[in-house]
ZAMARGU-4260 file (C-alpha; in steps of 0.2 Angstrom, whole numbers, plus 5000, padded with zeros to 4 digits):
<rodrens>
0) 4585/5043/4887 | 4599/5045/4898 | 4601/5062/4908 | 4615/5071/4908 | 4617/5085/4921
5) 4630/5103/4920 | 4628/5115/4936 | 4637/5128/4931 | 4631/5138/4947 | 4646/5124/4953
10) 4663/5128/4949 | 4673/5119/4963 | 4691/5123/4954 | 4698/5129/4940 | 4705/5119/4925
15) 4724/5121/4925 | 4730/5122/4906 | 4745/5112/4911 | 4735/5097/4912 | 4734/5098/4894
20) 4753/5096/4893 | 4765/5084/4884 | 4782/5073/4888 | 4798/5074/4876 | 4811/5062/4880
25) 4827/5057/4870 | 4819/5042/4865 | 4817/5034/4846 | 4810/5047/4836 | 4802/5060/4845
30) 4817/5074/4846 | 4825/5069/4829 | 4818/5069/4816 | 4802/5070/4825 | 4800/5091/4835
35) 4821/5094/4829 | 4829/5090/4810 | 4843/5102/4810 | 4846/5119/4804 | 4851/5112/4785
40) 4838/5098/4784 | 4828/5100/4768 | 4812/5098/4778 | 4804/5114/4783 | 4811/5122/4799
45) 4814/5138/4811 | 4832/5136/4818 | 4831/5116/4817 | 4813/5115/4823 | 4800/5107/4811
50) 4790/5120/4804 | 4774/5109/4803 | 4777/5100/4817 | 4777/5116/4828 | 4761/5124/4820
55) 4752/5109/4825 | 4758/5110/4841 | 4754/5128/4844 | 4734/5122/4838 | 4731/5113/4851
60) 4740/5127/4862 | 4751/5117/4871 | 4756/5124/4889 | 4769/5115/4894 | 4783/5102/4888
65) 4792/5090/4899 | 4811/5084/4892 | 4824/5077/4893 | 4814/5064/4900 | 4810/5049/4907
70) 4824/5038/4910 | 4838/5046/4898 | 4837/5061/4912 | 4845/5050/4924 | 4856/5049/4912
75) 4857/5066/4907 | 4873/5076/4909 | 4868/5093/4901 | 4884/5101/4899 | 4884/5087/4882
80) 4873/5097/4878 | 4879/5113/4874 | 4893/5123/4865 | 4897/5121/4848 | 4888/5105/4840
85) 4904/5097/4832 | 4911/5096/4847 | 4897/5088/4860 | 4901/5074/4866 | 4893/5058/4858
90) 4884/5046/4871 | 4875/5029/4870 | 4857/5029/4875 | 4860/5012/4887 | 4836/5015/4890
95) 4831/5016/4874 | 4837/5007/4858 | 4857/5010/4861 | 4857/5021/4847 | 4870/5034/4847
100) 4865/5052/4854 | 4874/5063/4847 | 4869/5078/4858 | 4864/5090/4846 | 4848/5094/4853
105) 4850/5104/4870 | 4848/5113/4881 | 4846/5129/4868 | 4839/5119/4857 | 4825/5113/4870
110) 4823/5132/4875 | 4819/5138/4858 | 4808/5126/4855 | 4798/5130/4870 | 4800/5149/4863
115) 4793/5143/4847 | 4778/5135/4854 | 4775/5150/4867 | 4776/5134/4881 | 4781/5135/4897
120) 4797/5119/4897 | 4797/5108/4912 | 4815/5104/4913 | 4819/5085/4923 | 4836/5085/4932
125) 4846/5072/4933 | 4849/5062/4950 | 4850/5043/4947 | 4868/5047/4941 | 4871/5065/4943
130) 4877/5078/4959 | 4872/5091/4967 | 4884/5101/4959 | 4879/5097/4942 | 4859/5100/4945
135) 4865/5116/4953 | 4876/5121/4939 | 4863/5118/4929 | 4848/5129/4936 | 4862/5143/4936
140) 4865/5141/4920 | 4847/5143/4913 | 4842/5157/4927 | 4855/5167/4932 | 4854/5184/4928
145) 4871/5192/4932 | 4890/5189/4933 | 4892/5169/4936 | 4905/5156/4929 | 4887/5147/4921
150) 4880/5162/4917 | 4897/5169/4908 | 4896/5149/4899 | 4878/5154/4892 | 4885/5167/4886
155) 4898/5161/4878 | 4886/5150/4870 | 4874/5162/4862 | 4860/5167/4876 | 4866/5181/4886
160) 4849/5182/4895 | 4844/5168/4905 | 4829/5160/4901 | 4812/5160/4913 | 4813/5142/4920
165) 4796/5138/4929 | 4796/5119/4931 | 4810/5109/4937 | 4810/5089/4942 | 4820/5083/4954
170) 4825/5065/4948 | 4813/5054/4939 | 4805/5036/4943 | 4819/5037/4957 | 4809/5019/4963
175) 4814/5012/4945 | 4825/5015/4931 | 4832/5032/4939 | 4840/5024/4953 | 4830/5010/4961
180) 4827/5019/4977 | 4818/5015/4993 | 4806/5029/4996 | 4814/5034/5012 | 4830/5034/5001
185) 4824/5044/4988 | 4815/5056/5000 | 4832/5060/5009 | 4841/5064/4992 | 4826/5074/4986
190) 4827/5085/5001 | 4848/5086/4997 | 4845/5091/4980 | 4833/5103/4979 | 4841/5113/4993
195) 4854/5119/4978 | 4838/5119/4965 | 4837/5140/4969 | 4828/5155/4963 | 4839/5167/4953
200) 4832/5187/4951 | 4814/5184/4948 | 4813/5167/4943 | 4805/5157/4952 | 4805/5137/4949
205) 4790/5125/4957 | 4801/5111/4963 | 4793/5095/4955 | 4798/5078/4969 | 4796/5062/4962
210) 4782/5053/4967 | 4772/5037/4966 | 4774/5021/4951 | 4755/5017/4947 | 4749/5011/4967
215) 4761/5012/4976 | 4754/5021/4992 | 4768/5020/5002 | 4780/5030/4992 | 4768/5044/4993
220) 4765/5043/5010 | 4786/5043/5014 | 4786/5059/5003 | 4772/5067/5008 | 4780/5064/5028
225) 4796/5066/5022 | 4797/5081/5011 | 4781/5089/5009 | 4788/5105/5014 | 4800/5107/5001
230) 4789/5101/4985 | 4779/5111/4975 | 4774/5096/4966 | 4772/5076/4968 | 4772/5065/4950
235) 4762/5050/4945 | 4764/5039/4932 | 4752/5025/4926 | 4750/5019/4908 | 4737/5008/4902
240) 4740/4992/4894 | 4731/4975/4888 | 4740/4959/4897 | 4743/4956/4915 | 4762/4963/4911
245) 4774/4976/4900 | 4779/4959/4892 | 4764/4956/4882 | 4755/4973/4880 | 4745/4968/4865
250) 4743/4977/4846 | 4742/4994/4844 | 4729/4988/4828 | 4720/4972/4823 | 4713/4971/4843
255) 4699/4961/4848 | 4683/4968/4856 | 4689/4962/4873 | 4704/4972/4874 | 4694/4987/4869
260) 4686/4986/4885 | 4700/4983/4895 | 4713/4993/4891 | 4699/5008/4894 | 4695/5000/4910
265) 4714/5001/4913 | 4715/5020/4909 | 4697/5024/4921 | 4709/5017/4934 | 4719/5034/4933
270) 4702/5038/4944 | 4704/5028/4956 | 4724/5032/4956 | 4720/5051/4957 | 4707/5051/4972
275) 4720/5037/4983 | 4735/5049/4980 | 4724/5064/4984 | 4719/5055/5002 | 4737/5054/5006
280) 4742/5073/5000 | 4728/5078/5011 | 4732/5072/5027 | 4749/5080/5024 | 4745/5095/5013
285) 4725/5101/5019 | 4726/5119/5011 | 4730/5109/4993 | 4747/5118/4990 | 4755/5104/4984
290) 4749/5098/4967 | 4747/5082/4957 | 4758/5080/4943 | 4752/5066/4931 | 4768/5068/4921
295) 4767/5052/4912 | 4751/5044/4906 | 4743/5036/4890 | 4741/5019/4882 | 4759/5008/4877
300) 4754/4993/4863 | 4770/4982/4858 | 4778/4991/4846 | 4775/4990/4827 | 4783/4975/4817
305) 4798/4979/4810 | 4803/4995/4822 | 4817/4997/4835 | 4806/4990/4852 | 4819/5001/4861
310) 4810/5016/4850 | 4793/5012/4856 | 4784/5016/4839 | 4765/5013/4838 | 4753/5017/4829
315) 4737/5027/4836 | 4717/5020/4834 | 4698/5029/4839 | 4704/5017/4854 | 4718/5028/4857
320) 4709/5044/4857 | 4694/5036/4869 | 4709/5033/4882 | 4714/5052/4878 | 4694/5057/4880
325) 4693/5047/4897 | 4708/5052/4903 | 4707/5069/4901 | 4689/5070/4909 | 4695/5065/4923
330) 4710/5074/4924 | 4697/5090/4924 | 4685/5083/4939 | 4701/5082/4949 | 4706/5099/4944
335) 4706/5103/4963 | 4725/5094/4963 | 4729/5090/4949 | 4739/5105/4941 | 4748/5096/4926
340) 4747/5082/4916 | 4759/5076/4902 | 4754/5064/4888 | 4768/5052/4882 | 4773/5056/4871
345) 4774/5070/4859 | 4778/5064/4842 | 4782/5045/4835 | 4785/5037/4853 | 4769/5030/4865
350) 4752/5038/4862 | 4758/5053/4851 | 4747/5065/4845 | 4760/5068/4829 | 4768/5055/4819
355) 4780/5059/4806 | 4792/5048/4792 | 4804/5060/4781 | 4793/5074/4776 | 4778/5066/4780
360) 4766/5072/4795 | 4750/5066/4801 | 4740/5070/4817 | 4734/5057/4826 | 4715/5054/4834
365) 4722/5058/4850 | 4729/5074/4845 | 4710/5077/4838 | 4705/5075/4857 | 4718/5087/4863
370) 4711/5102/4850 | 4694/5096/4856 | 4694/5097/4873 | 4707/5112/4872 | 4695/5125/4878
375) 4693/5115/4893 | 4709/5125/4898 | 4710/5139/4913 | 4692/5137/4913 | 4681/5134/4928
380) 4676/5116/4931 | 4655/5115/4932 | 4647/5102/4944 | 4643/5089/4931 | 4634/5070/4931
385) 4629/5058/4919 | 4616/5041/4918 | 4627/5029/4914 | 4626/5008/4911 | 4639/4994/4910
390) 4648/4985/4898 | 4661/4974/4897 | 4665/4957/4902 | 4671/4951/4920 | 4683/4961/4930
395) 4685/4974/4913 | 4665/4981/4914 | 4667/5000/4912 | 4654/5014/4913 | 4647/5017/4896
400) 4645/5037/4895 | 4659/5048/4904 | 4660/5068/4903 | 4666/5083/4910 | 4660/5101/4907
405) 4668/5119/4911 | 4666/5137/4909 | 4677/5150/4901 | 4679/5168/4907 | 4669/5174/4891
410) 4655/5161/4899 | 4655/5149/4887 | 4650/5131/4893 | 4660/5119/4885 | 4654/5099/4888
415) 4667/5084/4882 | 4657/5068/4882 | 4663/5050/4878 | 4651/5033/4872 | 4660/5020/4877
420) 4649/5007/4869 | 4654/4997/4855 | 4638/4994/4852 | 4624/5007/4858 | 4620/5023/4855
425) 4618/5034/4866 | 4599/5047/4867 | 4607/5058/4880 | 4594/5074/4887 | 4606/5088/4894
430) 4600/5096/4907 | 4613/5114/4907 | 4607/5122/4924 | 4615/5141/4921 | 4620/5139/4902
435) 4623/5151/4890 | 4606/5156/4880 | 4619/5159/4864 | 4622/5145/4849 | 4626/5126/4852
440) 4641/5121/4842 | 4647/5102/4843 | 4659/5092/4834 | 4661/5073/4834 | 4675/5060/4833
445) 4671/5043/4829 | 4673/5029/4816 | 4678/5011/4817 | 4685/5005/4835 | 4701/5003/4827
450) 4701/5016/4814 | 4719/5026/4812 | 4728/5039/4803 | 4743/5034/4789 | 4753/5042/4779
455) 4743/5036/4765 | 4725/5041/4772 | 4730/5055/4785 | 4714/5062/4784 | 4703/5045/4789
460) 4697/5049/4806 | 4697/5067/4813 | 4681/5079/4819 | 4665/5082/4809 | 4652/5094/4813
465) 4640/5089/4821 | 4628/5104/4826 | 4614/5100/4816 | 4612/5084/4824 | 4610/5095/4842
470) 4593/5102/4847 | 4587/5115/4858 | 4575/5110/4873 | 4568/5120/4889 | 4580/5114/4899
475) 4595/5112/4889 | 4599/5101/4873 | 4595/5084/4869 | 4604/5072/4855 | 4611/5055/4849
480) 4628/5050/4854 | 4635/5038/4843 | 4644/5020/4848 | 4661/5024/4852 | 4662/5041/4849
485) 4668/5058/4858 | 4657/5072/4856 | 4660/5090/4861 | 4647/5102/4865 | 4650/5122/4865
490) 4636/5134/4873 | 4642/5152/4869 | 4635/5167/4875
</rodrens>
């Protein structure tokens, strides 16, 4: 029997809710026809947003929403973007696809959707191939409360008030596909551009510098030296993969067991990623103002047969939803720093937790995780520990069992716990120091390694209950965790 461990007399930091957030780039199908058909498609909407879509979205209470990317904010010029939609200038999206981008989803159209969700919207400017002027004009536009030539232009285009703008990038993967930047380079620019990012009335924007490609140390450190004192936030991104190379990523289904185990090994890196970064912010930031923003993250397979590979379409298995599991645990233990987090991406593109085709709409296993683990959200971390063996061959042996546990200001303990085995189950004796005495309630993902959601079975792998399977002990609770499986426990009050 292996012994699982929750202190919650230890609750070293809180949870942010923004770590449960998501990324929405101009990229295949995720804004059209994906979150945005229009106001007069015959698909059920509010002011162009998909009606089902949105609900969904709002289940899983998601916090925050990253747009307009990616790399198409380096190509971003926002004033496209506005006015009357007949006239918006029509561009070529050169990142993904070269597909037409017609410019009808804006920024009023990205603000009412944010509305809609009740989300706070992260908002990434452009400076790969943008200016000052135009990131100043921009902020101005969104925020200012008064008598302004941008302010007078939102006007003129339907919102008199401004909006309330929270999270603003300066710039994204400045070291790749936004610029190809040195980090001293970029460093300099970033401390340029966010002078003219400004507070307007009482808004007040946490200024979000771009930060590190996977590794790469040494652009964190240049940043952290550099320009520390003008970020709010430092980005990371790091996407697991199967292969040695973006080239040959592997299937998204019809996987052997191997790459089971090594593309999980590739998302329990995040860990290591996390706890390097954090050395570095440290040394630079003691107090912990700064925080760790994990704004891209999730598993990329090649793309489905027969789809656009500049649309980056796959399809999403248990697999899927154990990187989400994983992933997201360890997003929480590093609560401490890491104050957002944003799955790529939303709908249709990477690991999305909604995939759509016409009127059809399905959730995928990760977005299962996402309303599992969502009380997880501005709750207190608790001390946790768990037994765990190994499995796997070679360089990809992985832990077998993985958790996390928090508590929410009503006190209920809420444990997420992932079986990484293919193979085993799991006896697991939960020790709960300072739980609840209330009702254990559980629930349980699992199913085949590569099982998945289509538009023909959309219901094929999702939650089941799992209380009854749960029992009360002296000490805690003690239960079976099935092979590859996510299990969530709630202790209430």
């Amino acid at each position: 029997m292996n012994k699982l461990v929750v202190n919650t007399y230890k609750q070293p930091s809180r949870i942010s809710r923004n770590i449960y957030g998501h990324f929405s780039e101009h990229l295949g199908r995720c804004i059209y026809g994906g979150l945005y058909v229009g106001e007069n498609s015959p698909i059920p909407n509010v002011n162009g947003m998909r009606t089902d879509v949105v609900e969904a979205l709002k289940r899983i209470k998601i916090p925050v929403l990253r747009w307009p990317g990616g790399c198409f904010a380096d190509e971003y010029h926002w004033k496209d973007g506005i006015g009357d939609k007949k006239l918006r200038k029509r561009m070529v999206n050169t990142h993904w696809g070269g597909v037409v981008e017609d410019n009808s989803f804006g920024t009023h159209e990205f603000m009412e959707l944010c509305r809609q969700l009740s989300c706070e919207p992260y908002v990434n400017g452009n400076v790969g191939s943008g200016t000052v002027q135009e990131m100043q004009e921009w902020v101005e536009y969104m925020t200012f409360d008064g008598d302004s030539p941008m302010a007078r232009l939102r006007a003129e285009n339907g919102h008199k008030q401004p909006w309330q703008l929270k999270y603003f990038g300066v710039g994204n993967e400045n070291w790749g596909c936004g610029g190809n930047m040195t980090a001293e380079e970029y460093a300099n620019q970033y401390r340029r551009y966010q002078t003219y990012v400004r507070n307007y009335g009482e808004n007040r924007i946490y200024k979000i510098a771009c930060g590190p490609n996977v590794s790469d140390y040494r652009w964190s450190e240049v940043l952290m030296r550099e320009a520390a004192p003008y970020m709010d936030g430092l980005t990371l991104h790091h996407y697991s993969f199967c292969g040695e190379d973006f080239a040959h990523k592997g299937s998204a289904l019809g996987f052997p067991e191997e790459e089971w185990y090594s593309l999980l090994h590739k998302a329990l890196y995040m860990d290591t990623l996390i706890e390097t970064h954090k050395g570095i912010m440290r040394r630079y930031d003691p107090e912990g103002r700064i925080g760790l923003l994990v704004d891209e993250w999730g598993a990329w397979h090649d793309v489905e047969p027969g789809t656009n590979p500049g649309f980056l379409y796959q399809q999403n298995t248990l697999r899927d939803a154990m990187v989400a599991a994983v992933t997201l645990n360890i997003f929480n233990k590093h609560s401490d720093r890491v104050r957002m987090a944003n799955l790529a991406q939303t709908v249709n593109v990477l690991q999305s937790v909604i995939l759509t085709e016409g009127e059809q709409m399905l959730l995928t296993p990760t977005y299962h995780v996402f309303d599992m683990y969502r009380d997880h959200q501005d709750a207190m971390l608790a001390d946790s520990f768990i037994q765990s063996e190994k499995e796997g061959e070679g360089a990809y042996r992985i832990p077998t069992l993985q958790e996390s546990a928090s508590v929410a200001k009503d006190g209920t303990l809420t444990v997420t716990l992932a079986n990484l085995s293919l193979g085993r189950d799991y006896e697991i004796d939960a020790v709960l120091l300072g739980a609840p005495s209330g009702k254990i309630e559980a629930s349980l993902l699992g199913g085949r390694m590569d099982a998945y959601n289509s538009f023909e079975q959309p219901d094929k792998i999702q939650p089941q209950e799992f209380g009854s399977e749960v029992r009360r002990t002296s000490s805690g609770a003690a239960f079976k965790i099935p092979a590859h499986s996510i299990l969530k426990l709630s202790v209430r009050p």
